[in-house]
C-alpha positions in Angstrom: 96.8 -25.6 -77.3 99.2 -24.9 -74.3 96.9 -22.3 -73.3 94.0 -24.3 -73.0 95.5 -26.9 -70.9 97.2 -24.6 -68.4 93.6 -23.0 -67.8 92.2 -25.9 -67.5 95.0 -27.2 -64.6 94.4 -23.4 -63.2 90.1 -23.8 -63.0 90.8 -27.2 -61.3 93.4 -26.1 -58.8 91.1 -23.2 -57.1 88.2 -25.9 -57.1 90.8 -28.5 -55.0 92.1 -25.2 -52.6 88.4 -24.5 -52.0 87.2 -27.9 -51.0 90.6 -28.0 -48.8 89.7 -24.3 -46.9 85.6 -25.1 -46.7 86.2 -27.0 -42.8 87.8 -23.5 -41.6 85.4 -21.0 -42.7 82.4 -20.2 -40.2 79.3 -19.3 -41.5 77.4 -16.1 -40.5 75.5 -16.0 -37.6 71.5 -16.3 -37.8 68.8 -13.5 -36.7 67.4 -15.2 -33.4 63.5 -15.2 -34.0 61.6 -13.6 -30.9 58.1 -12.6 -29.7 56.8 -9.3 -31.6 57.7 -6.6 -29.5 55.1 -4.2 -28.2 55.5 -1.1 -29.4 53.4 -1.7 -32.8 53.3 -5.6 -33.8 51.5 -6.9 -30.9 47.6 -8.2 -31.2 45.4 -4.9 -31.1 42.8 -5.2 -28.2 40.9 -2.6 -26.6 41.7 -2.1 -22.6 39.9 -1.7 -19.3 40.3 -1.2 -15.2 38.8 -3.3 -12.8 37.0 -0.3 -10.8 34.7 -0.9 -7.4 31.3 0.2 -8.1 27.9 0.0 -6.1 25.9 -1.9 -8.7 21.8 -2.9 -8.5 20.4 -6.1 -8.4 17.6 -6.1 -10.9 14.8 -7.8 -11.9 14.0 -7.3 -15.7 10.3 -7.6 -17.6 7.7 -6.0 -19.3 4.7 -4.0 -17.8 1.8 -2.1 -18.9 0.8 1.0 -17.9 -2.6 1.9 -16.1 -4.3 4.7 -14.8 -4.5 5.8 -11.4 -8.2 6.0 -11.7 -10.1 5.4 -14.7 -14.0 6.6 -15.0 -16.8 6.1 -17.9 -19.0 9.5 -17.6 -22.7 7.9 -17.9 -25.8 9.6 -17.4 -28.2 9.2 -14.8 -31.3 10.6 -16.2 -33.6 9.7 -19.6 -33.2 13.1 -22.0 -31.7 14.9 -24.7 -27.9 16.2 -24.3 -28.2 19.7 -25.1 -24.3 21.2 -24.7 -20.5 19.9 -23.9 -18.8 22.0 -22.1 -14.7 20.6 -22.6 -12.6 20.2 -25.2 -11.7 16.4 -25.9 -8.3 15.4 -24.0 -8.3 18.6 -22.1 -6.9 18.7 -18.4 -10.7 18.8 -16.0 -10.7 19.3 -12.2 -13.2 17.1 -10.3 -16.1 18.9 -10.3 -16.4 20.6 -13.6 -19.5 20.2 -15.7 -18.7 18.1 -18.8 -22.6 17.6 -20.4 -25.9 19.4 -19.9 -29.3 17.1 -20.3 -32.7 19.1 -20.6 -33.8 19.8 -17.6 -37.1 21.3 -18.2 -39.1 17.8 -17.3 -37.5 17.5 -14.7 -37.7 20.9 -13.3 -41.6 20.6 -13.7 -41.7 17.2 -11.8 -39.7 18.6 -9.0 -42.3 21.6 -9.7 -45.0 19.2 -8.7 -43.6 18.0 -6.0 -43.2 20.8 -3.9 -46.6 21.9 -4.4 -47.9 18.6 -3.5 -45.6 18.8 0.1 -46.9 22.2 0.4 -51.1 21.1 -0.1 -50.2 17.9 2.5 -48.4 20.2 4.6 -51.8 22.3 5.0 -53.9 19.3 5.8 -51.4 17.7 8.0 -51.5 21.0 10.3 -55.4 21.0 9.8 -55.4 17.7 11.3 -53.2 18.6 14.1 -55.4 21.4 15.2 -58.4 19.3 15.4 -57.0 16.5 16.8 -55.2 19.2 19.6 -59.0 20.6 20.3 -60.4 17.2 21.1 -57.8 16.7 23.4 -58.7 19.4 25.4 -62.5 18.9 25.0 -61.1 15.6 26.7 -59.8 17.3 29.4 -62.6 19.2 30.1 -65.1 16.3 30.2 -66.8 17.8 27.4 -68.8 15.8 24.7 -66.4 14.2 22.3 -66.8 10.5 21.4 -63.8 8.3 21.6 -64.1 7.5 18.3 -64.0 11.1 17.0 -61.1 11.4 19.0 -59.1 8.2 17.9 -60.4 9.5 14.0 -58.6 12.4 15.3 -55.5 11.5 16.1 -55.1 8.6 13.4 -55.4 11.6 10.6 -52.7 13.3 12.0 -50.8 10.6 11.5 -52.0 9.3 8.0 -51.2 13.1 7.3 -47.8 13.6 8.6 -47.0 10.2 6.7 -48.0 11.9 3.7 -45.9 14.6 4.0 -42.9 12.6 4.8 -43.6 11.1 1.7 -44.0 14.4 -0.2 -40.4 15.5 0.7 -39.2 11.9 -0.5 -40.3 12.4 -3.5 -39.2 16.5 -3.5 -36.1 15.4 -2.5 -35.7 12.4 -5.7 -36.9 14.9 -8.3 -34.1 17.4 -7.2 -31.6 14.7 -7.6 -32.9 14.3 -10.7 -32.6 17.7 -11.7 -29.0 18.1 -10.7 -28.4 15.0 -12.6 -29.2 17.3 -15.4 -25.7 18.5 -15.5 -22.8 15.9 -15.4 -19.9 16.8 -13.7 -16.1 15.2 -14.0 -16.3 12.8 -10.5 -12.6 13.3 -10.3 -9.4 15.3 -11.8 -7.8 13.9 -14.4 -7.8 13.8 -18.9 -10.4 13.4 -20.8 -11.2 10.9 -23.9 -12.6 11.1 -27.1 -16.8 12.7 -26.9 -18.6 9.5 -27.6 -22.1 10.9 -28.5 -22.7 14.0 -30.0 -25.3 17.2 -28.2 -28.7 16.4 -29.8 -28.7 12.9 -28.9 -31.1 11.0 -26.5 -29.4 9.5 -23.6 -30.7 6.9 -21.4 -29.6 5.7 -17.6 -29.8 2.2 -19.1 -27.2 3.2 -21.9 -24.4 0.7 -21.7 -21.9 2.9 -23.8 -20.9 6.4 -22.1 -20.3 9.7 -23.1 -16.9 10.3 -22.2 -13.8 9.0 -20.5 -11.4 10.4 -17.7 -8.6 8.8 -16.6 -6.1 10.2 -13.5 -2.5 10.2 -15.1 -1.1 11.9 -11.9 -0.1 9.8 -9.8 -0.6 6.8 -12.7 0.4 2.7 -12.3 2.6 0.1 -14.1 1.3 -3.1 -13.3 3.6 -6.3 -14.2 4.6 -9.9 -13.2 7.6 -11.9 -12.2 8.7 -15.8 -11.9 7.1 -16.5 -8.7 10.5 -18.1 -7.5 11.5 -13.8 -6.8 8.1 -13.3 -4.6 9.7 -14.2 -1.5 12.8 -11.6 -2.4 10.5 -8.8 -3.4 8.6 -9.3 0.1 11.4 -9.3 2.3 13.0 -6.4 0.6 9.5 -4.3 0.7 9.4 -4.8 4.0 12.8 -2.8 4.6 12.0 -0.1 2.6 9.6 0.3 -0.9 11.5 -0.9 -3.8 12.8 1.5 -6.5 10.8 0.4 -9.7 12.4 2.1 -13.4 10.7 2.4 -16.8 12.6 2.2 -19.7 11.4 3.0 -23.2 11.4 0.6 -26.1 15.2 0.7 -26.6 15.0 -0.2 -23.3 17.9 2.7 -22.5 15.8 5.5 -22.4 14.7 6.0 -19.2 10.8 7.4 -18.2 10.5 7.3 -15.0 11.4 6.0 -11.4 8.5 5.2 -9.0 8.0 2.8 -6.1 6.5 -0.6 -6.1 3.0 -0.2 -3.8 1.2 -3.9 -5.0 2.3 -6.9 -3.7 -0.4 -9.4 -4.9 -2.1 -11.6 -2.3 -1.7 -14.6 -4.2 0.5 -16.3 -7.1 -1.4 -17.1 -10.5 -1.1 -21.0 -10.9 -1.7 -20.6 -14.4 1.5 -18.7 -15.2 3.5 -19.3 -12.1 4.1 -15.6 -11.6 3.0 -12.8 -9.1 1.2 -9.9 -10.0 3.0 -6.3 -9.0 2.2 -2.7 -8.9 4.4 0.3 -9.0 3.1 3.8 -8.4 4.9 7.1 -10.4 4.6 10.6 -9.8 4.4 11.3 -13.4 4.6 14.8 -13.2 6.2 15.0 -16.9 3.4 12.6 -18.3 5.6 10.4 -20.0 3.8 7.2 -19.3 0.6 6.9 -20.9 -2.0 4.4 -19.6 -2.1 1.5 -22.1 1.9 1.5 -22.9 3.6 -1.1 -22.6 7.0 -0.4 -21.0 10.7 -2.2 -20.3 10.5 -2.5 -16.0 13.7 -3.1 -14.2 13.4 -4.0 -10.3 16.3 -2.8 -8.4 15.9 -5.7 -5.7 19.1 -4.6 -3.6 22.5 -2.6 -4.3 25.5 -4.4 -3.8 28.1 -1.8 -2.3 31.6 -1.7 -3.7 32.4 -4.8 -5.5 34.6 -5.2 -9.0 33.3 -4.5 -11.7 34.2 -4.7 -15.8 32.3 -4.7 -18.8 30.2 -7.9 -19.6 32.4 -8.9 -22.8 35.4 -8.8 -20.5 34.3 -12.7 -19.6 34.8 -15.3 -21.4 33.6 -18.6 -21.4 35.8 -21.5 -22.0 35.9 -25.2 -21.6 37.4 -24.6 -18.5 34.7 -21.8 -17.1 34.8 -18.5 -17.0 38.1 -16.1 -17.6 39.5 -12.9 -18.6 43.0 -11.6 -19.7 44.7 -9.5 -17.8 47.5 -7.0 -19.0 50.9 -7.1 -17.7 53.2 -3.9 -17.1 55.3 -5.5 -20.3 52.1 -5.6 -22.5 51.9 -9.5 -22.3 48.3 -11.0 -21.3 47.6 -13.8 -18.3 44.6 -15.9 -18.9 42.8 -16.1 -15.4 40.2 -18.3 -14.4 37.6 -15.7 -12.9 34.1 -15.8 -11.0 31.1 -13.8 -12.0 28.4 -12.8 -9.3 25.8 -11.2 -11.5 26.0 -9.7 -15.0 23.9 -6.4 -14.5 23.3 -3.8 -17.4 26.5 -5.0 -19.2 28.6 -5.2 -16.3 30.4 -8.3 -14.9 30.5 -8.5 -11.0 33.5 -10.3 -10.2 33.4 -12.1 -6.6 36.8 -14.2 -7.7 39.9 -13.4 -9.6 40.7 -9.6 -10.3 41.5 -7.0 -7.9 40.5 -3.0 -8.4 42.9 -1.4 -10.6 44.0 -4.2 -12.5 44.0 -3.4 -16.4 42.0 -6.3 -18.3 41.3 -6.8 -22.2 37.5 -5.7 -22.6 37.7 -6.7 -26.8 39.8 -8.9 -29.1 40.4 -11.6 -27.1 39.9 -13.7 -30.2 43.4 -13.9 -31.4 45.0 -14.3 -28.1 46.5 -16.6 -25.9 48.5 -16.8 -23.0 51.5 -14.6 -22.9 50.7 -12.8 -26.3 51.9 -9.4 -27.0 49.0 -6.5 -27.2 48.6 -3.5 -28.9 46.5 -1.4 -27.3 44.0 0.4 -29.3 41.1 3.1 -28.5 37.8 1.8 -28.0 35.2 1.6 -31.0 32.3 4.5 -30.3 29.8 3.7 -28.3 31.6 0.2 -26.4 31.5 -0.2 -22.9 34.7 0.5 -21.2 
């Protein structure tokens, strides 16, 4: 019983001495919660430089290309095509002889013709020999009526009028003949054969026989907003603009040519004017009827800041970007954008060349965060 009552008087002592000591004992001190330091708990971003560049001004659309020259091969003459003498598509020099037509009728008219010159040609100097004996009969106050001698002179020239005639007609029957054989009027591809040897063919015929088109030099023609014409002009008149073709990725460049068309007026039904660009097209990579990405390169600005388009943001505010600070801290800075050109952001206000700038995952931060930088995803502008 003792026992019980002194443990009881011991329990409640140490509780008293406790309560009694509790005002002199200092609690720990506490962790003091910072910022996440940067060497591996900072927001991950991706970094860039602002680097000077010499960017183009251009002007984007869509264009088709034509050919430099594009001819229907028709026949001249009435007569069956007897022979091709290509390959469809093949490479042709102007003057080589594409179809043959039967020439034999028209060899026989032309025939006819010359033999006709030839009998007029006799009587013509018949008449010219009598008409030259009157005059000297004349001369010598012989007997020759003045009649016989007007007859005389007016069959010389009803004669010499039908020769003339005679080579007239000579001369359209051998045109006719050497229409017999079609030749390519200029260099360039050939089509598809659009009627088969054995066939009639008519100079009336609406349809042809073949096609050439002139690929070397070859056009793009295009349009753009009519509010750019008076750019384009002045800028043609310094030097020919630099046109580019881009393929239907529209990264993939073609070709590079020159705009030569300037049209003489603006289309009022589409507000746009009507442009021309000539390419060398040695490598044959534009193809009349393709329809192509164009780019314009209006002027090049000279060595102004540059950084990838995602760089700038938009914000309530207007436009910004984050820089990165030696400590790996961001600043959110109001910035100015000139011209966004192929994904990159000319910047006439707000970063300076060589300053390091967040080009991705400015999502998460804000001003005065702590970054992680990271290594570009494949294939992201930097």
């Amino acid at each position: 019983m003792w026992r019980v009552v002194i443990a009881g008087l011991s329990v409640l002592a140490l509780s008293v001495a406790a309560l009694l000591l509790q005002p002199f004992v200092k609690p720990a001190p506490a962790v003091a919660a910072g910022p996440p330091s940067a060497g591996g708990q900072g927001i991950p971003v991706t970094a860039g430089t602002v680097t000077l560049a010499d960017v183009p001004v251009l002007l984007s659309t869509i264009g088709t290309v034509q050919a430099y020259n594009m001819v229907t091969i028709k026949s001249r003459v009435d007569g069956q095509l007897v022979a091709a003498d290509f390959t469809e598509g093949q490479e042709v020099k102007a003057g080589a002889p594409l179809f043959r037509i039967d020439p034999r009728p028209y060899q026989a008219t032309f025939d006819q013709t010359l033999a006709n010159q030839e009998k007029d040609q006799a009587n013509l100097a018949n008449a010219q020999r009598n008409f030259a004996r009157d005059s000297q009969i004349i001369k010598s106050n012989l007997a020759v009526s003045q009649q016989q001698f007007d007859n005389d002179k007016a069959a010389v020239a009803v004669d010499q009028a039908t020769v003339d005639s005679d080579k007239a007609l000579a001369e359209a029957a051998r045109l006719n003949l050497g229409y017999c054989t079609i030749t390519a009027p200029i260099s360039g591809r050939l089509g598809a054969q659009l009627v088969d040897v054995g066939n009639l063919v008519h100079a009336s015929d609406t349809t042809g026989l073949v096609t050439i088109a002139q690929l070397k030099p070859i056009y793009l023609s295009f349009t753009l907003p009519q509010d750019q014409a008076h750019k384009i002009r002045e800028r043609q008149a310094i030097a020919p603009l630099v046109v580019r073709a881009y393929g239907d990725d529209n990264k993939t460049l073609l070709s590079s040519g020159k705009l030569s068309l300037i049209d003489n007026a603006i289309d009022q039904a589409t507000g746009t004017i009507h442009l021309k660009a000539t390419f060398a097209n040695d490598d044959e990579r534009l193809w009349p009827g393709e329809f192509v990405n164009i780019r314009l390169v209006l002027q090049v600005r000279k060595g102004v800041p540059t950084v990838p388009a995602q760089t700038v943001q938009e914000g309530p505010e207007g436009r910004y970007a984050y820089i990165i600070k030696p400590d790996d801290t961001v600043e959110r800075r109001a910035v100015e954008v000139a011209a966004v050109e192929d994904g990159v952001a000319i910047i006439s206000k707000g970063l300076s060349p060589g300053e390091k700038v967040v080009v991705d995952g400015q999502y998460r931060l804000t001003n005065r965060a702590h970054v992680r930088l990271t290594a570009p995803k494949p294939g992201a502008a930097g």
